[in-house]
Biopython code that builds the backbone (N, CA, C, O; Angstrom):
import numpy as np
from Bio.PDB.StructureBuilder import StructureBuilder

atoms = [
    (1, "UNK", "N", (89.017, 88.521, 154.125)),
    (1, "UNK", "CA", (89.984, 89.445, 154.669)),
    (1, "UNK", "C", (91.344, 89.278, 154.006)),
    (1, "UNK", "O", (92.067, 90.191, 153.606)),
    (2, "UNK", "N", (91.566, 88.042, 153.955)),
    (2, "UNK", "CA", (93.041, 87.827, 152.923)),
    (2, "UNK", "C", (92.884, 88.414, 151.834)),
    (2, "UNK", "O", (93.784, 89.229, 151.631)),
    (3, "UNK", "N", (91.971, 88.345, 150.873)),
    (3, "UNK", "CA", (91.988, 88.867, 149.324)),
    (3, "UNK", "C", (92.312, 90.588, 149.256)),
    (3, "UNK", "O", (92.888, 91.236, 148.382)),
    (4, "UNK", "N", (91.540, 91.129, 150.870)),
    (4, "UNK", "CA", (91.946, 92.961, 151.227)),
    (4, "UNK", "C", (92.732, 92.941, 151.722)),
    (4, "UNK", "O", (93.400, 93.974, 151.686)),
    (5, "UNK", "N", (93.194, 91.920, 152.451)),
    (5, "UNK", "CA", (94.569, 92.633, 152.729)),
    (5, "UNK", "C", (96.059, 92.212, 151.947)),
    (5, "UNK", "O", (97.150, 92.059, 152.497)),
    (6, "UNK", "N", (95.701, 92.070, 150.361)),
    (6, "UNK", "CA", (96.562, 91.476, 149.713)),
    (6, "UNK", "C", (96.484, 92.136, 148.492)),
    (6, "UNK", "O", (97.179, 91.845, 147.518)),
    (7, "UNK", "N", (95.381, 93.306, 148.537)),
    (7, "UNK", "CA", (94.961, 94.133, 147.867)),
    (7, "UNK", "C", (96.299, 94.629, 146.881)),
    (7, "UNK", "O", (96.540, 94.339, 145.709)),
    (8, "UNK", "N", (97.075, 95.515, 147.870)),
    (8, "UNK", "CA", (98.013, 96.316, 147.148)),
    (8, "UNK", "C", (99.424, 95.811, 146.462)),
    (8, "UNK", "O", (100.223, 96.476, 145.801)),
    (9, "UNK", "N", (99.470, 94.447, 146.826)),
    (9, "UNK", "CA", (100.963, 93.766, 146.406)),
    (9, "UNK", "C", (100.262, 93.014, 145.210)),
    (9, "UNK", "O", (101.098, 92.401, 144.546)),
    (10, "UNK", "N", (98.590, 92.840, 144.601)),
    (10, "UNK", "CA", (98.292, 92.434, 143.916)),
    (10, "UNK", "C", (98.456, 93.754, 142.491)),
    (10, "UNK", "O", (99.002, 93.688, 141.390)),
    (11, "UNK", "N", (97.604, 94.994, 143.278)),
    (11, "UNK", "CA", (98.169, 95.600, 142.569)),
    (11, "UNK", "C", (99.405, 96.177, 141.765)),
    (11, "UNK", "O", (99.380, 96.375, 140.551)),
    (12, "UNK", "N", (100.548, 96.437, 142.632)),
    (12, "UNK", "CA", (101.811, 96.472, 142.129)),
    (12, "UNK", "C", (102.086, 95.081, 141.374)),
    (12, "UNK", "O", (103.028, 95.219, 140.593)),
    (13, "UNK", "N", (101.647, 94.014, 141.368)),
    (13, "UNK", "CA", (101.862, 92.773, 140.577)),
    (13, "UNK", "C", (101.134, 93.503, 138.900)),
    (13, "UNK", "O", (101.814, 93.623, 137.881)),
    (14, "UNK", "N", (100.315, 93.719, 138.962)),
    (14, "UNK", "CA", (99.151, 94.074, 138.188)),
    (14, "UNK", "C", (99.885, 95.326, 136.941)),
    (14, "UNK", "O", (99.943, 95.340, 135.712)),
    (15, "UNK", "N", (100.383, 96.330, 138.098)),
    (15, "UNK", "CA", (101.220, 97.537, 137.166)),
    (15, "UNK", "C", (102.407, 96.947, 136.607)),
    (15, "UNK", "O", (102.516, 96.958, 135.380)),
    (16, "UNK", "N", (103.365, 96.406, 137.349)),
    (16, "UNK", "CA", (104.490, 95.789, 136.939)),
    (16, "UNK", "C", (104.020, 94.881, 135.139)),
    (16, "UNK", "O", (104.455, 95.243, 134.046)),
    (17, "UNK", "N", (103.447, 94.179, 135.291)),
    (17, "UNK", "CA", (102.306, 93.325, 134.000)),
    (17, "UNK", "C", (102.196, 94.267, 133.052)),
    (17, "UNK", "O", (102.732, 94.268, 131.943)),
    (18, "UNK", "N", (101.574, 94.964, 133.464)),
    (18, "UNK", "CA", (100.557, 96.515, 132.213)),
    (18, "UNK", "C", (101.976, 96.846, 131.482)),
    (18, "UNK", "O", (102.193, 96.531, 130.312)),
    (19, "UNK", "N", (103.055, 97.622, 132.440)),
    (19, "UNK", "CA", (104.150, 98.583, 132.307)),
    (19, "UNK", "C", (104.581, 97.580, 131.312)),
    (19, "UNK", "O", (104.497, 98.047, 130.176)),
    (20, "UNK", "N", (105.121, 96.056, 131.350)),
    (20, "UNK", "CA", (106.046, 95.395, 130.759)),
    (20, "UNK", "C", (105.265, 95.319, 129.169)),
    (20, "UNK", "O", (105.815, 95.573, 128.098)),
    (21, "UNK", "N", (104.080, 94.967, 129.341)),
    (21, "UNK", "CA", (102.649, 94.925, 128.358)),
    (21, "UNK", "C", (102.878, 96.134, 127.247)),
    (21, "UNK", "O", (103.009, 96.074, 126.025)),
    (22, "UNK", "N", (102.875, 97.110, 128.046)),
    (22, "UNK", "CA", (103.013, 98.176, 126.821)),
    (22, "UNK", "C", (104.477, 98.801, 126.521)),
    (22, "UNK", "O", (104.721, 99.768, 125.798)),
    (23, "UNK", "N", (105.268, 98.115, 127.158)),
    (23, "UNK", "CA", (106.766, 98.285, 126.446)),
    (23, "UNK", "C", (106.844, 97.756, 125.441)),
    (23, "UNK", "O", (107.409, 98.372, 124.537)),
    (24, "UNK", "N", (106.283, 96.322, 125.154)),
    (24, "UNK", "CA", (106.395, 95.487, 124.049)),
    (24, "UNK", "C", (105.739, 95.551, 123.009)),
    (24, "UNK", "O", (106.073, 95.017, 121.951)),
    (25, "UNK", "N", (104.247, 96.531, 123.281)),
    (25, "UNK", "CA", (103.337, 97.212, 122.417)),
    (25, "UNK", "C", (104.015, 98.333, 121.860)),
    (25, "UNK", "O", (104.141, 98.369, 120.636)),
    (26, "UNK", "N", (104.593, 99.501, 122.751)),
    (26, "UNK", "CA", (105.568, 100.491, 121.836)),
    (26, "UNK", "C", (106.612, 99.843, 121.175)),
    (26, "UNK", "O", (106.911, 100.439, 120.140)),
    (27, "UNK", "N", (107.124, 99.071, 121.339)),
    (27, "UNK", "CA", (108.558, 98.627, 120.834)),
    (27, "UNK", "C", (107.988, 98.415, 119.500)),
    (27, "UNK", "O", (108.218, 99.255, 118.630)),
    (28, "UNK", "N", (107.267, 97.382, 119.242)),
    (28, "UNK", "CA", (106.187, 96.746, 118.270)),
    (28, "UNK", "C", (106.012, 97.942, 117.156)),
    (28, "UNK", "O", (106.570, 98.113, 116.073)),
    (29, "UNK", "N", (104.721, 98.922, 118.060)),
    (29, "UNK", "CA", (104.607, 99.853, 117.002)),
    (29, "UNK", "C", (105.728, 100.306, 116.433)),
    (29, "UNK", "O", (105.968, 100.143, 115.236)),
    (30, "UNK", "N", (106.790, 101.137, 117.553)),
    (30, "UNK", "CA", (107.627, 101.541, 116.848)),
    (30, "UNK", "C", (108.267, 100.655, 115.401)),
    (30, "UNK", "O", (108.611, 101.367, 114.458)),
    (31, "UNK", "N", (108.377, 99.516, 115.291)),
    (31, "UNK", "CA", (109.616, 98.711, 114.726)),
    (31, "UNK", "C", (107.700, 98.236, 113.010)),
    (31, "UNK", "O", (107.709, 97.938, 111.815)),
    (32, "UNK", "N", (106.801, 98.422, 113.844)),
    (32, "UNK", "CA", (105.666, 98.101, 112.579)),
    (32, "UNK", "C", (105.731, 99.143, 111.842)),
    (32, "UNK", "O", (105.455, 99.096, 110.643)),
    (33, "UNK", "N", (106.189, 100.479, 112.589)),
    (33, "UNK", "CA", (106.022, 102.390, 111.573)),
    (33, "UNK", "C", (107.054, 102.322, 110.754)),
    (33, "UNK", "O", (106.899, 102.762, 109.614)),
    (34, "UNK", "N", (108.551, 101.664, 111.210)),
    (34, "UNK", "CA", (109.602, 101.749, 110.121)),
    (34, "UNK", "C", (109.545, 100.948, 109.050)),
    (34, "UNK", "O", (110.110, 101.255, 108.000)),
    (35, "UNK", "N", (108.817, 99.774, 109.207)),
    (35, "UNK", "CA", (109.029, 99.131, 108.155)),
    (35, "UNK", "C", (107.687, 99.166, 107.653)),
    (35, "UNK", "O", (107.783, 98.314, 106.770)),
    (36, "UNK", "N", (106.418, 99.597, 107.608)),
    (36, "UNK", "CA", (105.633, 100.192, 107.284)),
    (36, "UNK", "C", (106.069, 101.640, 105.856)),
    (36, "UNK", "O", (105.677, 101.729, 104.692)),
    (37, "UNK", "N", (106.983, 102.519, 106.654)),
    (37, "UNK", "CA", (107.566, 103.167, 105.998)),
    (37, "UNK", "C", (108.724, 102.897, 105.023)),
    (37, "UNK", "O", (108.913, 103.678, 104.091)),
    (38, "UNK", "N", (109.362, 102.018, 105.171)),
    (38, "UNK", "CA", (110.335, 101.662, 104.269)),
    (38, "UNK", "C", (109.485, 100.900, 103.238)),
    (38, "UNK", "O", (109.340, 101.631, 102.259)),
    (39, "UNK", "N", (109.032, 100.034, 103.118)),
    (39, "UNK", "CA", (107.897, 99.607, 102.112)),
    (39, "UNK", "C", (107.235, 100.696, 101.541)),
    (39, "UNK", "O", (107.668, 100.943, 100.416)),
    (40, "UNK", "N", (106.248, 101.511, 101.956)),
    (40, "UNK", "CA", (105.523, 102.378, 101.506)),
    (40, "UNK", "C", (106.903, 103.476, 100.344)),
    (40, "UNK", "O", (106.645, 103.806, 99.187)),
    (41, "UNK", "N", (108.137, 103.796, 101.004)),
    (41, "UNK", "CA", (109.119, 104.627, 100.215)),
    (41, "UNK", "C", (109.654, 103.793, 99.235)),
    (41, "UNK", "O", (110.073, 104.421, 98.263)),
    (42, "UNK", "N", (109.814, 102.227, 99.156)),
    (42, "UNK", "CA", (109.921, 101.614, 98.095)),
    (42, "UNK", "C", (109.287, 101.091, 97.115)),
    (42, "UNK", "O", (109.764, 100.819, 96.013)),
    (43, "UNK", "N", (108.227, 100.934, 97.466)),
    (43, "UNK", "CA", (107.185, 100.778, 96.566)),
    (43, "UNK", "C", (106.932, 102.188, 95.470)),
    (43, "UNK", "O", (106.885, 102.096, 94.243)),
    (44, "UNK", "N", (106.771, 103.630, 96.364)),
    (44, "UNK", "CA", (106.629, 104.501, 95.597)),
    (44, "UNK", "C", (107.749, 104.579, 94.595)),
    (44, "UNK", "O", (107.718, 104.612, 93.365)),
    (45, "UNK", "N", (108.988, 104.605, 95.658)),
    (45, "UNK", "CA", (110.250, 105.019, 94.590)),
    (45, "UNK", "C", (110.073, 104.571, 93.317)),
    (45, "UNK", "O", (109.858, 105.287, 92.338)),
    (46, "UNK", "N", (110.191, 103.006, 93.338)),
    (46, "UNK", "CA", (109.729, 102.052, 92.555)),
    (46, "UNK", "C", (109.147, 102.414, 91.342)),
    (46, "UNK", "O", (109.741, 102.478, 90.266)),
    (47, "UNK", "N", (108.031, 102.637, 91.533)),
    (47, "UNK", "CA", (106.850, 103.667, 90.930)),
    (47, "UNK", "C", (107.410, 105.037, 90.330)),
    (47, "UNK", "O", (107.063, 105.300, 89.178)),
    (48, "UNK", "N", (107.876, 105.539, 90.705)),
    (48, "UNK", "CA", (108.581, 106.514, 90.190)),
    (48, "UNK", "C", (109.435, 106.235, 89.382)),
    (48, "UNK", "O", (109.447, 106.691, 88.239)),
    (49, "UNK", "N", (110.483, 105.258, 89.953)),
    (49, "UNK", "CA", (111.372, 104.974, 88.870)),
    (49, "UNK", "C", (111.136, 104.511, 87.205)),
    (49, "UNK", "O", (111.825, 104.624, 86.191)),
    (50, "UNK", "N", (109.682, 103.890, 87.528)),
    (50, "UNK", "CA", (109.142, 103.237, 86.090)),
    (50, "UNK", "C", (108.894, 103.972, 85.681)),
    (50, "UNK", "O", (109.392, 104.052, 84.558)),
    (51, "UNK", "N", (107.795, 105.397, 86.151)),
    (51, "UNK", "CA", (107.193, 106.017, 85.423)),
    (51, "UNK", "C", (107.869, 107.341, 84.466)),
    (51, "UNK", "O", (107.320, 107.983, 83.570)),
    (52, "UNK", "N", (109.369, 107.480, 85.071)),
    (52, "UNK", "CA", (110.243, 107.884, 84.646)),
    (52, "UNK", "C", (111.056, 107.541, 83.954)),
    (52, "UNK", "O", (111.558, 108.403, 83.232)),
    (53, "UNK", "N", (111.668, 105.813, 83.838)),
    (53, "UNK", "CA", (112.487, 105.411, 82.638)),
    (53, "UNK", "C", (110.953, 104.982, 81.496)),
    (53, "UNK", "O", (111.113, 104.642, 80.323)),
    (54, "UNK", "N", (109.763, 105.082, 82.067)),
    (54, "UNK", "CA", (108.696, 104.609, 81.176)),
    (54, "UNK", "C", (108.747, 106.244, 80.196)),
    (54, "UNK", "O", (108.644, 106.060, 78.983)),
    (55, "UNK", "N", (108.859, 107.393, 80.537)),
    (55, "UNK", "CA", (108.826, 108.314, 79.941)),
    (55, "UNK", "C", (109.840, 108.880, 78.804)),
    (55, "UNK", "O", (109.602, 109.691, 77.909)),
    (56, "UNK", "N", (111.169, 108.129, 79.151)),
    (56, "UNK", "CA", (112.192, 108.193, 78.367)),
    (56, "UNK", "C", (111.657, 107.433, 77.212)),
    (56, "UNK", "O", (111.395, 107.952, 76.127)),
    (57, "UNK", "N", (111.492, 106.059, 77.524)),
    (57, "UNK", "CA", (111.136, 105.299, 76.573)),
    (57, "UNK", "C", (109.978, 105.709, 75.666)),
    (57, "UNK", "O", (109.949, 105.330, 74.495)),
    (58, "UNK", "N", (109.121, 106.399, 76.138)),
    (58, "UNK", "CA", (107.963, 107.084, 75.556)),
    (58, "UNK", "C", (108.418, 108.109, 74.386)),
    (58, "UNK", "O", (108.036, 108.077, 73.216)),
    (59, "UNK", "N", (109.388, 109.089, 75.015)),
    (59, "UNK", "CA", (109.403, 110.084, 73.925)),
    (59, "UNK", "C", (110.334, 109.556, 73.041)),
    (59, "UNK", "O", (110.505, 110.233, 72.027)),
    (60, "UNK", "N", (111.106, 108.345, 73.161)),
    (60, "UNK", "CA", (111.943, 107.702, 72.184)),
    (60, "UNK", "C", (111.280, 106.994, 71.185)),
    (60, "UNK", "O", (111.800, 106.475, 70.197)),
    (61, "UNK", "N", (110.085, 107.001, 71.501)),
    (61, "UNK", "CA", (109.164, 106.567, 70.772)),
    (61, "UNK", "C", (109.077, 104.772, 70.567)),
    (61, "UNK", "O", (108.814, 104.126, 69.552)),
    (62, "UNK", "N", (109.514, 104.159, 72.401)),
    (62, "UNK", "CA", (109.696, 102.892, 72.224)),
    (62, "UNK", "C", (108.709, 101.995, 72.384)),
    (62, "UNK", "O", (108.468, 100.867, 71.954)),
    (63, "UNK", "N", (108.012, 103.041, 73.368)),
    (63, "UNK", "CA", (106.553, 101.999, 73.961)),
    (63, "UNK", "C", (105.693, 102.959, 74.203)),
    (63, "UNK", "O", (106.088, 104.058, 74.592)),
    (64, "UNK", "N", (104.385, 102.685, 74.009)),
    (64, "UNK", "CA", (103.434, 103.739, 74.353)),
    (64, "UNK", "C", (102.758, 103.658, 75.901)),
    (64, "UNK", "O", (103.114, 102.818, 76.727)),
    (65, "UNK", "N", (101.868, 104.536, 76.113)),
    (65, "UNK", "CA", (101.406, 105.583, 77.260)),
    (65, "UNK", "C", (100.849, 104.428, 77.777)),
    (65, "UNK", "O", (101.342, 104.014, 78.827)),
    (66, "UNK", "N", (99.623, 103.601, 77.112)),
    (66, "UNK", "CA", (98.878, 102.467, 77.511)),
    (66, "UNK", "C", (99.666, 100.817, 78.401)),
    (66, "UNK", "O", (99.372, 100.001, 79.274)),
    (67, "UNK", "N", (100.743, 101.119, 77.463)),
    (67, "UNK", "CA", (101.577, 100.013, 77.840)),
    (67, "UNK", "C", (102.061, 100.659, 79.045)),
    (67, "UNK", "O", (101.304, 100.149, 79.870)),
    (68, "UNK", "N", (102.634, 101.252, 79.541)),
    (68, "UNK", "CA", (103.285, 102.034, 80.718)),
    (68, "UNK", "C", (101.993, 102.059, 81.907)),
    (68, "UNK", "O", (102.035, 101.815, 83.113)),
    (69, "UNK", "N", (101.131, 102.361, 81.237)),
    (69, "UNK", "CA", (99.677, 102.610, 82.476)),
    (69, "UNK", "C", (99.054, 100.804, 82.672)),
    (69, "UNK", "O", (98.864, 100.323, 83.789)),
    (70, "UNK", "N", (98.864, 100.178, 81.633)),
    (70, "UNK", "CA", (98.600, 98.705, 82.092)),
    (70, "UNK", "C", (100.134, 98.017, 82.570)),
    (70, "UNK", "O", (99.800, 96.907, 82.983)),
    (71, "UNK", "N", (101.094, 98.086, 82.663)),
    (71, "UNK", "CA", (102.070, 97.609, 83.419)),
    (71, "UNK", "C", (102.209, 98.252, 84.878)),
    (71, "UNK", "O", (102.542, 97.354, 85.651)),
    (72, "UNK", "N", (102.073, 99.492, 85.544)),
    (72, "UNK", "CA", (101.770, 100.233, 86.764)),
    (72, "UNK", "C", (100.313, 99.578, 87.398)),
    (72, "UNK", "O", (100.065, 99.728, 88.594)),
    (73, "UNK", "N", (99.336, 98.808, 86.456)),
    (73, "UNK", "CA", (98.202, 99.047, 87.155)),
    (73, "UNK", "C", (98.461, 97.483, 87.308)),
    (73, "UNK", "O", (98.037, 97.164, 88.419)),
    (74, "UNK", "N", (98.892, 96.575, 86.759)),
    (74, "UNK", "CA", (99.296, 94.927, 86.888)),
    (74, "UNK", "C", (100.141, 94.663, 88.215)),
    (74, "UNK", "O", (100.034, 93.643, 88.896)),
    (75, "UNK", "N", (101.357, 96.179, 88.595)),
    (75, "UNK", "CA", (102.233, 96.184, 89.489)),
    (75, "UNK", "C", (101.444, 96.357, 90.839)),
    (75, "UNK", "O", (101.742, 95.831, 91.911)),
    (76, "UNK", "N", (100.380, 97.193, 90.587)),
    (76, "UNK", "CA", (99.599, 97.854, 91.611)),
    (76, "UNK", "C", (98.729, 96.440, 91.999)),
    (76, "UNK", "O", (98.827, 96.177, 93.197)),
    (77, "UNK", "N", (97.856, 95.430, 91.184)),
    (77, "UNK", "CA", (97.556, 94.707, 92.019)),
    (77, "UNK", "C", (98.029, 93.705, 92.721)),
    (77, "UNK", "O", (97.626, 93.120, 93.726)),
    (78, "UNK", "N", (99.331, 93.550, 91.754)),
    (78, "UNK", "CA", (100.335, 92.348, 92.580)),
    (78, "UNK", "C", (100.705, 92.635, 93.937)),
    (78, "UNK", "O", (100.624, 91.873, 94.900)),
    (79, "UNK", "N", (101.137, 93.868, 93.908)),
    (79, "UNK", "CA", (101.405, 94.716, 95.423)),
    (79, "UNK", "C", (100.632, 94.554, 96.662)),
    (79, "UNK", "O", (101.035, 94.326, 97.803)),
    (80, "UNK", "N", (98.997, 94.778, 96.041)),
    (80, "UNK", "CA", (98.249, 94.645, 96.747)),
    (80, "UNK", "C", (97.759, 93.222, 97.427)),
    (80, "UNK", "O", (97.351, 93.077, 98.580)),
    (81, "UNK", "N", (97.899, 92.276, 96.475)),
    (81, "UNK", "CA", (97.699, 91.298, 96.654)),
    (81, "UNK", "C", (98.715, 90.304, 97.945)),
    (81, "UNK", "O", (98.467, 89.585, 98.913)),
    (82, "UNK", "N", (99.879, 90.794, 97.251)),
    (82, "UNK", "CA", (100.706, 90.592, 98.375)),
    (82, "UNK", "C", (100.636, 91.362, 99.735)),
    (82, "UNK", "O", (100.873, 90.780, 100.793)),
    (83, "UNK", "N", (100.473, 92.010, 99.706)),
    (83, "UNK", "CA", (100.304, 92.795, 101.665)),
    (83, "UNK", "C", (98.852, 92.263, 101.427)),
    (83, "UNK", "O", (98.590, 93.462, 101.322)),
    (84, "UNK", "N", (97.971, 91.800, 101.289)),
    (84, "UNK", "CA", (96.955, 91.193, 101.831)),
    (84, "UNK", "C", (97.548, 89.914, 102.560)),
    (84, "UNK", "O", (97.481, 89.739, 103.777)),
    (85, "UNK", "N", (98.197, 88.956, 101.563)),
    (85, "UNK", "CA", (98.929, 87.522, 102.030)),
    (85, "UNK", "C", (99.531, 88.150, 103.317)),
    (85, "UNK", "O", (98.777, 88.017, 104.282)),
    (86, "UNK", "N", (100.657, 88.780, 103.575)),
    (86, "UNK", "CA", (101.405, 89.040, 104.726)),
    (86, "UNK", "C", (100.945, 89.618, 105.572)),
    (86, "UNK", "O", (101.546, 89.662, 106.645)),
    (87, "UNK", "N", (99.613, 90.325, 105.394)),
    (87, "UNK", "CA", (98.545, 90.342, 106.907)),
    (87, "UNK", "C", (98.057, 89.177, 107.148)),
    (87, "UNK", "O", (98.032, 88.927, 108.353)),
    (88, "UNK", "N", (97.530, 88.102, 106.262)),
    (88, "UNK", "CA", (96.523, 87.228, 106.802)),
    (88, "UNK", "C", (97.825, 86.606, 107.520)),
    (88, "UNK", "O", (97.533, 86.502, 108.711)),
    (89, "UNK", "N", (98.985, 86.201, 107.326)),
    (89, "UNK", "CA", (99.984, 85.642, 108.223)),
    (89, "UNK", "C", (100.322, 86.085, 108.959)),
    (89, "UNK", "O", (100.932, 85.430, 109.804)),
    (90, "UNK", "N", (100.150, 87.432, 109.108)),
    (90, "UNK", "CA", (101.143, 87.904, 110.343)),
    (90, "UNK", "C", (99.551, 87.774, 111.539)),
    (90, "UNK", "O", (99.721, 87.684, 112.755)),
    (91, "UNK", "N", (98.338, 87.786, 111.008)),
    (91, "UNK", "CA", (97.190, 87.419, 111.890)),
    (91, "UNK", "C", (97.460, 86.128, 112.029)),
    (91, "UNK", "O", (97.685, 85.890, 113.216)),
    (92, "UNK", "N", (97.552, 85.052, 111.264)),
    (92, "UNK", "CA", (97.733, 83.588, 111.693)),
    (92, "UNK", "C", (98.849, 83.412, 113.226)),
    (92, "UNK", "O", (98.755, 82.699, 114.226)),
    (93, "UNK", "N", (99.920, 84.497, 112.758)),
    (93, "UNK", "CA", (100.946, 83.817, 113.754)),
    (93, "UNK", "C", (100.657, 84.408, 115.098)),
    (93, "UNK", "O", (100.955, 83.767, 116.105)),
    (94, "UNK", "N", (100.043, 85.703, 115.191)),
    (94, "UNK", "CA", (99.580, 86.729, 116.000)),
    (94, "UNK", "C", (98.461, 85.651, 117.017)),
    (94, "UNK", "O", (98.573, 85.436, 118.224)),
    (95, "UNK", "N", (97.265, 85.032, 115.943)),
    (95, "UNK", "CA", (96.446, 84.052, 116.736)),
    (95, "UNK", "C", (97.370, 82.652, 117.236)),
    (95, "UNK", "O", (96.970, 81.924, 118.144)),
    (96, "UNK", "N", (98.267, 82.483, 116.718)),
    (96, "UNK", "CA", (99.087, 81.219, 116.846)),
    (96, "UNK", "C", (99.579, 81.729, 118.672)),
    (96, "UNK", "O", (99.467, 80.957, 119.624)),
    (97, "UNK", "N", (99.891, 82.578, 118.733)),
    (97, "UNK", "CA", (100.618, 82.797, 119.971)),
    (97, "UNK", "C", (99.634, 83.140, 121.006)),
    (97, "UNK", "O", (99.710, 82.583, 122.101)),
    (98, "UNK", "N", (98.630, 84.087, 120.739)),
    (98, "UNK", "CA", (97.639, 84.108, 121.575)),
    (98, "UNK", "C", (97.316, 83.145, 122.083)),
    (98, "UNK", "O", (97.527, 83.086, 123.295)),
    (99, "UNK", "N", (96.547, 81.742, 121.284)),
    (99, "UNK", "CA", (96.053, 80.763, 121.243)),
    (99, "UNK", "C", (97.043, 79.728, 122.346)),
    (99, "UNK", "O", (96.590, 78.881, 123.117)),
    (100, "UNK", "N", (97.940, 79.954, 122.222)),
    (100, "UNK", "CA", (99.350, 78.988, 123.063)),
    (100, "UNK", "C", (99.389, 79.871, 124.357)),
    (100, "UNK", "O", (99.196, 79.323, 125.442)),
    (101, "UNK", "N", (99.598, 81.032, 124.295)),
    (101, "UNK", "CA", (99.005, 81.480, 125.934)),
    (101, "UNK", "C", (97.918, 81.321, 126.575)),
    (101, "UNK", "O", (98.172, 81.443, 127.773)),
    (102, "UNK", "N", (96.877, 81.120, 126.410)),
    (102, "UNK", "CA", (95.320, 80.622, 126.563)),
    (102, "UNK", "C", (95.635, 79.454, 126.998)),
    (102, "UNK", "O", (95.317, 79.119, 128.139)),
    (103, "UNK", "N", (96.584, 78.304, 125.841)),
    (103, "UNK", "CA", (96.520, 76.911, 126.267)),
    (103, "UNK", "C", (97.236, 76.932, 128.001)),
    (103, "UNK", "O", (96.822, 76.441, 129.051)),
    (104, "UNK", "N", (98.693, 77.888, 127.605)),
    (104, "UNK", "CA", (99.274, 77.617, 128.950)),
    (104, "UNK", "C", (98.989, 77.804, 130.448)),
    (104, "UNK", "O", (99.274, 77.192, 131.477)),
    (105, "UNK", "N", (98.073, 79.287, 130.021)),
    (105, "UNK", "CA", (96.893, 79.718, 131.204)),
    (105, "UNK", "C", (96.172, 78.939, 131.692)),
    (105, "UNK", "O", (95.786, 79.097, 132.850)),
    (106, "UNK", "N", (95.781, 77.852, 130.917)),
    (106, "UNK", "CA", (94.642, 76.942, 131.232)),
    (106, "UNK", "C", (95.711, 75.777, 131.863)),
    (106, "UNK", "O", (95.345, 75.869, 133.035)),
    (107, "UNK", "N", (96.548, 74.970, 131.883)),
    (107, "UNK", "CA", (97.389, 74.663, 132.299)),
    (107, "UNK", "C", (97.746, 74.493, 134.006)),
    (107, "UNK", "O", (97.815, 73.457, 134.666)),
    (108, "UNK", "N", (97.922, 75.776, 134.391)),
    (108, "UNK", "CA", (97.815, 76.185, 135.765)),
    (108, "UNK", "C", (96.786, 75.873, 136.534)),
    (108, "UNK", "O", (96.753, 76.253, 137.704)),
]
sb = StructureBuilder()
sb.init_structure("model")
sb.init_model(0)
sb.init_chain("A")
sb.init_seg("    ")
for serial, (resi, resn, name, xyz) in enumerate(atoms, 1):
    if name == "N":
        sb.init_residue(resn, " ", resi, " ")
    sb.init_atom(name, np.array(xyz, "f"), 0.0, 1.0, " ", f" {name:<3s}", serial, name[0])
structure = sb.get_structure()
C-alpha cells in the first residue's frame, strides 16, 4: 500500500529527472551541430582555398594537376584519421563518466 500510495510524488520525482535529462541532451546537441558545423565549413573552406591557390599555381605553370590531387587526397586522409581519434575519445570520456555514475549508484 505504501509503494501506491507514493505512486504520484514518485512520479513527479521521475518527470522532474527526464525534463532535467533532456535539457542537457538538447543543450549537447545543440553545442555538437555548431561545432560539427564549424569544422565541416573549415575543412571545406580549406579545401577550397588549396584548390584555388593550387590553380593559380597550375596555370603559372608551377606545379602540376597530380601534385595538387595527391596533396588534397594525403589532406583528406589525415582529416579523416583525425575525427576518427577524437571520436574514439570523446567515447572513452563519454564511458569514463557513465562508468563513475554506475560506480556511485552502486554506492547507495
Amino acid at each position: 500500500m505504501k509503494a501506491f500510495a507514493n505512486e504520484i510524488s514518485e512520479i513527479k520525482k521521475f518527470k522532474a529527472k527526464n525534463d532535467k535529462a533532456f535539457e542537457i541532451g538538447n543543450t549537447l546537441s545543440i553545442w555538437q551541430g555548431a561545432l560539427t558545423f564549424f569544422i565541416q565549413f573549415t575543412i571545406n573552406g580549406a579545401m577550397a582555398g588549396i584548390i584555388y591557390y593550387g590553380s593559380v599555381l597550375c596555370s603559372s605553370g608551377d606545379i602540376s594537376v597530380g601534385a595538387i590531387t595527391s596533396f588534397l587526397l594525403y589532406m583528406i586522409q589525415l582529416i579523416f584519421n583525425f575525427a576518427i581519434i577524437a571520436g574514439v575519445f570523446s567515447n572513452i570520456f563519454k564511458m569514463a563518466g557513465a562508468s563513475q555514475k554506475i560506480v556511485s549508484m552502486m554506492k547507495y
